[in-house]
mmCIF file as gemmi writes it, N, C-alpha and C atoms, coordinates in Angstrom:
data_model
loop_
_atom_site.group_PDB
_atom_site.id
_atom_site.type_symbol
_atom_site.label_atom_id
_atom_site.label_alt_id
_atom_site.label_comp_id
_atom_site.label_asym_id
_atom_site.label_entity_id
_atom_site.label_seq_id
_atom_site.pdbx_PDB_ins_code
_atom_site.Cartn_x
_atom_site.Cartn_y
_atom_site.Cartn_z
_atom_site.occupancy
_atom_site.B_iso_or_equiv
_atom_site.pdbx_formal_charge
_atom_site.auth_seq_id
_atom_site.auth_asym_id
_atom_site.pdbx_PDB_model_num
ATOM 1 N N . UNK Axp A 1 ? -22.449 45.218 74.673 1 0 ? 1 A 1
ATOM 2 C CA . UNK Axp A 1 ? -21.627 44.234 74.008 1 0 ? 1 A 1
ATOM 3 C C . UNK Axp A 1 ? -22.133 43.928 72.609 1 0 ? 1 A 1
ATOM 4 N N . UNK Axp A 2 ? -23.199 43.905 72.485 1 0 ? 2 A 1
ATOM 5 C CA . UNK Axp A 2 ? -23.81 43.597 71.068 1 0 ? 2 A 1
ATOM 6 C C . UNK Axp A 2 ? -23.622 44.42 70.13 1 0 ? 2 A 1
ATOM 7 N N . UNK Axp A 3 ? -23.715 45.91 70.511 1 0 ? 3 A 1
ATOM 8 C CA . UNK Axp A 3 ? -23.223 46.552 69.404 1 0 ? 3 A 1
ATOM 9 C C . UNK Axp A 3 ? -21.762 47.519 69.129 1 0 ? 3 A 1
ATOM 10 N N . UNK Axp A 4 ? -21.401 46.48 70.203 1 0 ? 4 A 1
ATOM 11 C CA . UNK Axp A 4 ? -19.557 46.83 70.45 1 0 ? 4 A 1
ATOM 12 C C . UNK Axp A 4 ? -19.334 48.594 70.85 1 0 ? 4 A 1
ATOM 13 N N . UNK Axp A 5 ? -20.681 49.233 71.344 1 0 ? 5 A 1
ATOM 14 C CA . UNK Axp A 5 ? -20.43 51.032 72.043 1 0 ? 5 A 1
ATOM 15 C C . UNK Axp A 5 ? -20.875 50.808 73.252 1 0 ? 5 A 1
ATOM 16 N N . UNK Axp A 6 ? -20.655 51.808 74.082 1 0 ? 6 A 1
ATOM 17 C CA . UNK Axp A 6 ? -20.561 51.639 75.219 1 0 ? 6 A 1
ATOM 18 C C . UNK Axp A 6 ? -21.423 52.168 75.858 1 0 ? 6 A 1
ATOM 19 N N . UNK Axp A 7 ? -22.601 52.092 77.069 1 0 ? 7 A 1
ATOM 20 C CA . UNK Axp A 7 ? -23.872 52.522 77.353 1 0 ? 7 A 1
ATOM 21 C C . UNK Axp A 7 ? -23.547 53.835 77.086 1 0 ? 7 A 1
ATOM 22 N N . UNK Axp A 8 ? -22.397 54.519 77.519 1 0 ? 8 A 1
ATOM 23 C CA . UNK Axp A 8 ? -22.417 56.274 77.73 1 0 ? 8 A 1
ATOM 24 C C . UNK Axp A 8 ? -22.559 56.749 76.425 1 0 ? 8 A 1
ATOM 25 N N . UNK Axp A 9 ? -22.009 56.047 75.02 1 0 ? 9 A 1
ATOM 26 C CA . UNK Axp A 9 ? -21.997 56.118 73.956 1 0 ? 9 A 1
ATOM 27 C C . UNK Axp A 9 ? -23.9 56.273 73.507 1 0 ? 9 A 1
ATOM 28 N N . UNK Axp A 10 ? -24.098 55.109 73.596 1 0 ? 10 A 1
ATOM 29 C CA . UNK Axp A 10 ? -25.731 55.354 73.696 1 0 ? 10 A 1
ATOM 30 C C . UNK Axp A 10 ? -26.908 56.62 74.572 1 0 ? 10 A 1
ATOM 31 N N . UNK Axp A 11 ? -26.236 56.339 75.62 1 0 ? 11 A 1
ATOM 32 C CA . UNK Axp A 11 ? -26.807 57.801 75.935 1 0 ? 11 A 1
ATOM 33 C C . UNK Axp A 11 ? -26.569 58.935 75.775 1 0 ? 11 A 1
ATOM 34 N N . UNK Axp A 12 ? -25.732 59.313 75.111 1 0 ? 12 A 1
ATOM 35 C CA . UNK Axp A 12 ? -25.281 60.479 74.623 1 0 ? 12 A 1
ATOM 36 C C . UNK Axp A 12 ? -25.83 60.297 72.921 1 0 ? 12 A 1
ATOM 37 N N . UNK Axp A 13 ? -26.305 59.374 72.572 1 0 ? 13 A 1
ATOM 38 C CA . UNK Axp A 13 ? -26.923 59.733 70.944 1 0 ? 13 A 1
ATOM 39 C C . UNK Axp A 13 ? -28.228 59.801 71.423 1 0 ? 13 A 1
ATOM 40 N N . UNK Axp A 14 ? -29.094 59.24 72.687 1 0 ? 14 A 1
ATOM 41 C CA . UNK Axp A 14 ? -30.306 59.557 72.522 1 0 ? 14 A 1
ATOM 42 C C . UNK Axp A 14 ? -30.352 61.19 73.285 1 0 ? 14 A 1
ATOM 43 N N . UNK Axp A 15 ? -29.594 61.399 74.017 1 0 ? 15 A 1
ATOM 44 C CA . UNK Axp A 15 ? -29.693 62.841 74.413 1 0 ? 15 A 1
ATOM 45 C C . UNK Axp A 15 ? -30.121 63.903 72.956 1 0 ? 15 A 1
ATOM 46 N N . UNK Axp A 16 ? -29.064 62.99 71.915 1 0 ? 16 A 1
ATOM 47 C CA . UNK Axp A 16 ? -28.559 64.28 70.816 1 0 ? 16 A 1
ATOM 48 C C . UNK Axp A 16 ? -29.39 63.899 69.95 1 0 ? 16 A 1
ATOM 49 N N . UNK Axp A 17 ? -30.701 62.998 69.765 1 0 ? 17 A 1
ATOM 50 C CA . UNK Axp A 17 ? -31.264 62.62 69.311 1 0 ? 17 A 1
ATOM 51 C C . UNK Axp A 17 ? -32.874 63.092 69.622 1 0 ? 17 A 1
ATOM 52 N N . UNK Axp A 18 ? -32.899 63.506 71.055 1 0 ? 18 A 1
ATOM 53 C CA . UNK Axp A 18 ? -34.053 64.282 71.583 1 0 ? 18 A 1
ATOM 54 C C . UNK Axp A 18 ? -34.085 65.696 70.944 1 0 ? 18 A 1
ATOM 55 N N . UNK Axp A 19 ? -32.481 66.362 71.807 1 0 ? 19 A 1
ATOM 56 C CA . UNK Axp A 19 ? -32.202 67.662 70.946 1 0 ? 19 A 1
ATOM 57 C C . UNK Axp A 19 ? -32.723 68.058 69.669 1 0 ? 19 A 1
ATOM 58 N N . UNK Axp A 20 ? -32.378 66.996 68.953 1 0 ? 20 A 1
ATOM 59 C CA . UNK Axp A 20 ? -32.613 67.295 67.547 1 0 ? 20 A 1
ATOM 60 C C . UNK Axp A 20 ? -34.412 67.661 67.355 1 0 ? 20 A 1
ATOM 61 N N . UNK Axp A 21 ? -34.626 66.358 67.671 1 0 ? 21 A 1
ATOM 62 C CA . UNK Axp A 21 ? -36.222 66.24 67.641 1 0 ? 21 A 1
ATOM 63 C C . UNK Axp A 21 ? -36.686 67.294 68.032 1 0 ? 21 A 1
ATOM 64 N N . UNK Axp A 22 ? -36.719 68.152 69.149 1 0 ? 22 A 1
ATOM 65 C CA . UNK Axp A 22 ? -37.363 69.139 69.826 1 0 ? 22 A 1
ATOM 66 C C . UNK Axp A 22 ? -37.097 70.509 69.442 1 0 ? 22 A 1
ATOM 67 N N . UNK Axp A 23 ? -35.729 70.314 68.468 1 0 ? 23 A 1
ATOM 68 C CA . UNK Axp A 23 ? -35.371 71.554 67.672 1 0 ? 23 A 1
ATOM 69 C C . UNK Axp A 23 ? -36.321 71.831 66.297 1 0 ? 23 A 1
ATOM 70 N N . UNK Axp A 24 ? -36.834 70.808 66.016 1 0 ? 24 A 1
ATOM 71 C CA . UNK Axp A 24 ? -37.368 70.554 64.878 1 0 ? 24 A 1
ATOM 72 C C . UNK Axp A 24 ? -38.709 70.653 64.851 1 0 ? 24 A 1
ATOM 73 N N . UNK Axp A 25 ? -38.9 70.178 66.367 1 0 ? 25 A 1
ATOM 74 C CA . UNK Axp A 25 ? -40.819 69.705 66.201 1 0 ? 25 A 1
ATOM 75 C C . UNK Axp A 25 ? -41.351 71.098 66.986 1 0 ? 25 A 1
ATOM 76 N N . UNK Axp A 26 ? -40.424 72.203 67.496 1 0 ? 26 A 1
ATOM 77 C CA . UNK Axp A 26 ? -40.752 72.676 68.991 1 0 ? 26 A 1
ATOM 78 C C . UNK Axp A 26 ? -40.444 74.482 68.521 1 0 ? 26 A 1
ATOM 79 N N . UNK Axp A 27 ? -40.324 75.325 69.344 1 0 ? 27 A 1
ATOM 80 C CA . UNK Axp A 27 ? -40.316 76.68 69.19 1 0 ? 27 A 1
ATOM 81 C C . UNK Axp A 27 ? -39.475 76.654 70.441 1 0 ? 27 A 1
ATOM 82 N N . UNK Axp A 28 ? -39.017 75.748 71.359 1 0 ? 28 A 1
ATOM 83 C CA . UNK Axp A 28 ? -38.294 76.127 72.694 1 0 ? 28 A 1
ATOM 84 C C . UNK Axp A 28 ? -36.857 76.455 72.273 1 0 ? 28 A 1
ATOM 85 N N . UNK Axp A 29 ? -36.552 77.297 72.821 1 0 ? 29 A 1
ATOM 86 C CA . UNK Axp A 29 ? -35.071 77.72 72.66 1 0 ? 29 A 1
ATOM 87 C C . UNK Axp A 29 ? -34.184 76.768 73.372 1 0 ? 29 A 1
ATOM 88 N N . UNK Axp A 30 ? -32.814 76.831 72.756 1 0 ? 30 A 1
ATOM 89 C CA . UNK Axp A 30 ? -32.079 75.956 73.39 1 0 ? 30 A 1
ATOM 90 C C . UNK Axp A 30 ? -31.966 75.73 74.738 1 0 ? 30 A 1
ATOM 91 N N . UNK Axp A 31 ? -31.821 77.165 75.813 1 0 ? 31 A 1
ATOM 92 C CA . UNK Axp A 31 ? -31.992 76.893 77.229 1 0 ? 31 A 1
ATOM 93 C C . UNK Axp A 31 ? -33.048 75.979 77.814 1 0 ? 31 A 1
ATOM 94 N N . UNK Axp A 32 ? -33.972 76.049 76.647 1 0 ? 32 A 1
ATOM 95 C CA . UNK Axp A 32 ? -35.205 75.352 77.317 1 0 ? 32 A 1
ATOM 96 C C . UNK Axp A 32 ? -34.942 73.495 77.213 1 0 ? 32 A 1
ATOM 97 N N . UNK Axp A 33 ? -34.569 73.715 75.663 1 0 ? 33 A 1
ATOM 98 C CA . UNK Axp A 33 ? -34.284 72.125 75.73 1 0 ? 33 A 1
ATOM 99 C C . UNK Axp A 33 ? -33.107 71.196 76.437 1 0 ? 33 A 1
ATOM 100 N N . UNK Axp A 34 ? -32.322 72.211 76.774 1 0 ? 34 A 1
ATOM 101 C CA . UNK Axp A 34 ? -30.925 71.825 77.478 1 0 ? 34 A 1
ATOM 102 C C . UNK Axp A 34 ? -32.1 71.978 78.585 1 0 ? 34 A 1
ATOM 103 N N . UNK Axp A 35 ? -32.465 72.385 79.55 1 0 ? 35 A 1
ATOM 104 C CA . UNK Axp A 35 ? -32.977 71.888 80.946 1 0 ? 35 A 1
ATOM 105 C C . UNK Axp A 35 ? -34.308 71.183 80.798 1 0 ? 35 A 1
ATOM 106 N N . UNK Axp A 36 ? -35.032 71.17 79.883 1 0 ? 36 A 1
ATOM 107 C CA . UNK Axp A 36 ? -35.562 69.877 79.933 1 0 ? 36 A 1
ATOM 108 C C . UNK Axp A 36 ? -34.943 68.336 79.367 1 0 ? 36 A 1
ATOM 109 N N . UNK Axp A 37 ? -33.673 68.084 79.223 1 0 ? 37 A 1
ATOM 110 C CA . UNK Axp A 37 ? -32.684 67.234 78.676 1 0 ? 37 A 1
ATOM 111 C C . UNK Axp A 37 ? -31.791 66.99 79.942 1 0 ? 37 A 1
ATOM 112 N N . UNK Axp A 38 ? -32.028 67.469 81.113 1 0 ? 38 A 1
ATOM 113 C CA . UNK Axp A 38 ? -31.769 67.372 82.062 1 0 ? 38 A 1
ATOM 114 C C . UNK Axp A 38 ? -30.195 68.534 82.667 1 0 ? 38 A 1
ATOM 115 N N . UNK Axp A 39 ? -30.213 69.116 81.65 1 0 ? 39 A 1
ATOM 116 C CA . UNK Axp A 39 ? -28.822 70.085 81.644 1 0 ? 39 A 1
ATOM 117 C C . UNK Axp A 39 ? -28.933 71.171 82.97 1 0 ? 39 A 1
ATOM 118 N N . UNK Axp A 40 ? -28.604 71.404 83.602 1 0 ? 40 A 1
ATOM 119 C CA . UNK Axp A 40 ? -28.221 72.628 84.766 1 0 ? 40 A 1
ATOM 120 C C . UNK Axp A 40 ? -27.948 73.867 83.861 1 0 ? 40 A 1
ATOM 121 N N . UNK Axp A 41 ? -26.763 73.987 82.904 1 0 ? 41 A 1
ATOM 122 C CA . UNK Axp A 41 ? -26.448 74.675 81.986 1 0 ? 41 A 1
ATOM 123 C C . UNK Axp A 41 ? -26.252 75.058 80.64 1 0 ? 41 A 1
ATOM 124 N N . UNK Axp A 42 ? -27.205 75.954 80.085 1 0 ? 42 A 1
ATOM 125 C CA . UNK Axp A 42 ? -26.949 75.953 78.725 1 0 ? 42 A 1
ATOM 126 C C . UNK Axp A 42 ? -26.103 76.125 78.18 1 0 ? 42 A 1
ATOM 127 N N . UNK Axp A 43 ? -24.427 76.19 78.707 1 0 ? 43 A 1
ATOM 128 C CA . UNK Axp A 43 ? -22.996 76.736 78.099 1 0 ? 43 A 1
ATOM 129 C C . UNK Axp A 43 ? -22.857 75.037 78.274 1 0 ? 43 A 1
ATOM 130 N N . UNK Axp A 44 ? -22.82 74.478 78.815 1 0 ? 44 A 1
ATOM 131 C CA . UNK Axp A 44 ? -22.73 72.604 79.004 1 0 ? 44 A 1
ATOM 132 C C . UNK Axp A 44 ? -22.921 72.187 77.447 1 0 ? 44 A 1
ATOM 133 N N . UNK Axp A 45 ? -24.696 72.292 77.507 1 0 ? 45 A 1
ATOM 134 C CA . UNK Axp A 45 ? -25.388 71.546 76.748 1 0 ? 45 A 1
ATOM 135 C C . UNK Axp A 45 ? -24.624 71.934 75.361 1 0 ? 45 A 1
ATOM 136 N N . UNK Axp A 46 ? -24.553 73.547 75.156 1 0 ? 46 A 1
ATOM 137 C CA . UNK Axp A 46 ? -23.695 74.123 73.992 1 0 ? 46 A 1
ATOM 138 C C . UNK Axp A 46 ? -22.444 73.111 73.357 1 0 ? 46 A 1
ATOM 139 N N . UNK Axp A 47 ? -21.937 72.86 74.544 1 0 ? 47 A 1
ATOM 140 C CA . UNK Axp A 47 ? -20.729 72.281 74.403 1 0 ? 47 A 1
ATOM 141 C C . UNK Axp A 47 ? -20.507 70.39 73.601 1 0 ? 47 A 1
ATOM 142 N N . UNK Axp A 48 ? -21.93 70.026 74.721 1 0 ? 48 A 1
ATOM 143 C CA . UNK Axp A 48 ? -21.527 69 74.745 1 0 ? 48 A 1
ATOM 144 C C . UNK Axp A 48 ? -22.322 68.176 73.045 1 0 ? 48 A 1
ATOM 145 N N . UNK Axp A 49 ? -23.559 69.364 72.784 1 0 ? 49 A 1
ATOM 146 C CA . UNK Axp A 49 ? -23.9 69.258 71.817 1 0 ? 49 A 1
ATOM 147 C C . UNK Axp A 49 ? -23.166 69.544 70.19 1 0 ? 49 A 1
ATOM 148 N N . UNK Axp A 50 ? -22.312 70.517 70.587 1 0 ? 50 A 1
ATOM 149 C CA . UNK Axp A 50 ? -20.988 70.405 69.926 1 0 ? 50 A 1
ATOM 150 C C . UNK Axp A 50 ? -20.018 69.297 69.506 1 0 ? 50 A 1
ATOM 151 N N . UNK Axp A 51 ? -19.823 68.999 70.295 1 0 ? 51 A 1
ATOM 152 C CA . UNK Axp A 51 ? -18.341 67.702 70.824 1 0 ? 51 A 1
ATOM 153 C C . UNK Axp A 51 ? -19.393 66.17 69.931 1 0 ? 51 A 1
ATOM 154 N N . UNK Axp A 52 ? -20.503 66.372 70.625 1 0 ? 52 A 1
ATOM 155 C CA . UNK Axp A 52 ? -21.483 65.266 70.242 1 0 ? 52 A 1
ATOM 156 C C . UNK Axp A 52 ? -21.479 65.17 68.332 1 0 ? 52 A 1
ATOM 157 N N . UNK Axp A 53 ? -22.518 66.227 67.871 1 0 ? 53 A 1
ATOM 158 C CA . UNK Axp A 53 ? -23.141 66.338 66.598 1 0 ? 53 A 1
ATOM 159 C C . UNK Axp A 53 ? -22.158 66.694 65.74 1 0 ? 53 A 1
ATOM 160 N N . UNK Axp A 54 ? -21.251 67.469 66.006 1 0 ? 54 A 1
ATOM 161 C CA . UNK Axp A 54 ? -20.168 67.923 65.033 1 0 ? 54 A 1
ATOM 162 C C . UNK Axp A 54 ? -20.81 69.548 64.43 1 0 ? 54 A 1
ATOM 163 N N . UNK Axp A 55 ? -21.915 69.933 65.12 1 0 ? 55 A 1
ATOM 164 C CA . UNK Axp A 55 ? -21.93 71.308 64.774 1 0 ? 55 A 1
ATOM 165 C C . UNK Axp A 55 ? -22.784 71.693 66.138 1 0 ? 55 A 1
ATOM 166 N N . UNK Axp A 56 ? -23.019 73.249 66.201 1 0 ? 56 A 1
ATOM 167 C CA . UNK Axp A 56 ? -23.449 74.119 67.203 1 0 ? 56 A 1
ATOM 168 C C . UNK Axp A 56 ? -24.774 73.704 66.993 1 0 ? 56 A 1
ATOM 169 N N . UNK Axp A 57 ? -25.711 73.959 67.864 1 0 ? 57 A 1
ATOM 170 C CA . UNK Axp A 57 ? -26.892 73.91 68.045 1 0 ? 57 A 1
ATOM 171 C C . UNK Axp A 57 ? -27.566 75.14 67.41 1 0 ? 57 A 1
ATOM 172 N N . UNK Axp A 58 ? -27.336 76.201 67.446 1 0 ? 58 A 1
ATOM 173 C CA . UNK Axp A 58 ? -27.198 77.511 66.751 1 0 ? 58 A 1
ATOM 174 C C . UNK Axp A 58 ? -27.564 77.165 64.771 1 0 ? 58 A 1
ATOM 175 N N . UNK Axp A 59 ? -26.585 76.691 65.069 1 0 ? 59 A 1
ATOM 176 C CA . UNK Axp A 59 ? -26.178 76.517 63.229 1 0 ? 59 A 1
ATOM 177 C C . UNK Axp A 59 ? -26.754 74.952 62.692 1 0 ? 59 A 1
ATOM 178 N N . UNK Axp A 60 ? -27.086 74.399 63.618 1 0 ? 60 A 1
ATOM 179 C CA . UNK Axp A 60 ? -28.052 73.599 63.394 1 0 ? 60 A 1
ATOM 180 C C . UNK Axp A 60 ? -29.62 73.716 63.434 1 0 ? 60 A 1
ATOM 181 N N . UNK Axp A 61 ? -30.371 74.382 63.512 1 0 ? 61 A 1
ATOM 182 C CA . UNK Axp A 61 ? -31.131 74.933 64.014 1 0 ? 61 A 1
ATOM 183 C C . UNK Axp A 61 ? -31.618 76.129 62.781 1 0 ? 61 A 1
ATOM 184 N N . UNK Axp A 62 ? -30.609 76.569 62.437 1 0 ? 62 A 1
ATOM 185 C CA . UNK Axp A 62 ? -30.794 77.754 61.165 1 0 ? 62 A 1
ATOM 186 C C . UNK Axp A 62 ? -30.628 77.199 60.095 1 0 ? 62 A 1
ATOM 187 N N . UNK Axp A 63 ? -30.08 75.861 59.918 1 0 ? 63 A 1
ATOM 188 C CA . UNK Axp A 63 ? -30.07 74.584 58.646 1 0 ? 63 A 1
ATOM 189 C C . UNK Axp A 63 ? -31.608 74.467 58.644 1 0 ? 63 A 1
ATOM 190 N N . UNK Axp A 64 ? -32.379 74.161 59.392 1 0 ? 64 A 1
ATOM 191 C CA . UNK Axp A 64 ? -33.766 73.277 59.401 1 0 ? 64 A 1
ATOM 192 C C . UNK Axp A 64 ? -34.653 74.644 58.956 1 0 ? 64 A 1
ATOM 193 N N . UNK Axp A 65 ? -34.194 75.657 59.833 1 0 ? 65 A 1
ATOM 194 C CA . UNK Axp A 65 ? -35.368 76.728 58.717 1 0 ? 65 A 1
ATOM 195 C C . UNK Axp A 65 ? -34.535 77.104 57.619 1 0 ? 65 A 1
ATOM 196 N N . UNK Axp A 66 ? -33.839 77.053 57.366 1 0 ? 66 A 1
ATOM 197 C CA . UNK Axp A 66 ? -33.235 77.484 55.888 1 0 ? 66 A 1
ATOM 198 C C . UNK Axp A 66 ? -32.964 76.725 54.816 1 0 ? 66 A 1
């Protein structure tokens, strides 16, 4: 209520907020961070990290080394 979003809203930025972090700080490939993020599937996480950030994990990922 306080910040007028909705818990799922919040947990879905700290999900995409770990992602990020572990893309950045880490050498694990995405499968890895999608199941330690609690994902079953890395075509999911693909997705949902998509829908979430507004770009692929892929092409996010080749921004930070490039």
């Amino acid at each position: 209520r306080v910040t007028g979003f909705s818990a799922r809203h919040h947990i879905q930025q700290y999900i995409i907020s770990r992602a990020k972090s572990d893309a950045l700080h880490s050498s694990l490939s995405m499968k890895e961070i999608a199941y330690g993020l609690g994902f079953s599937d890395d075509t999911h996480f693909s997705k949902f990290f998509k829908n979430i950030s507004g770009t692929n994990f892929t092409s996010f990922r080749k921004a930070l080394a490039g």
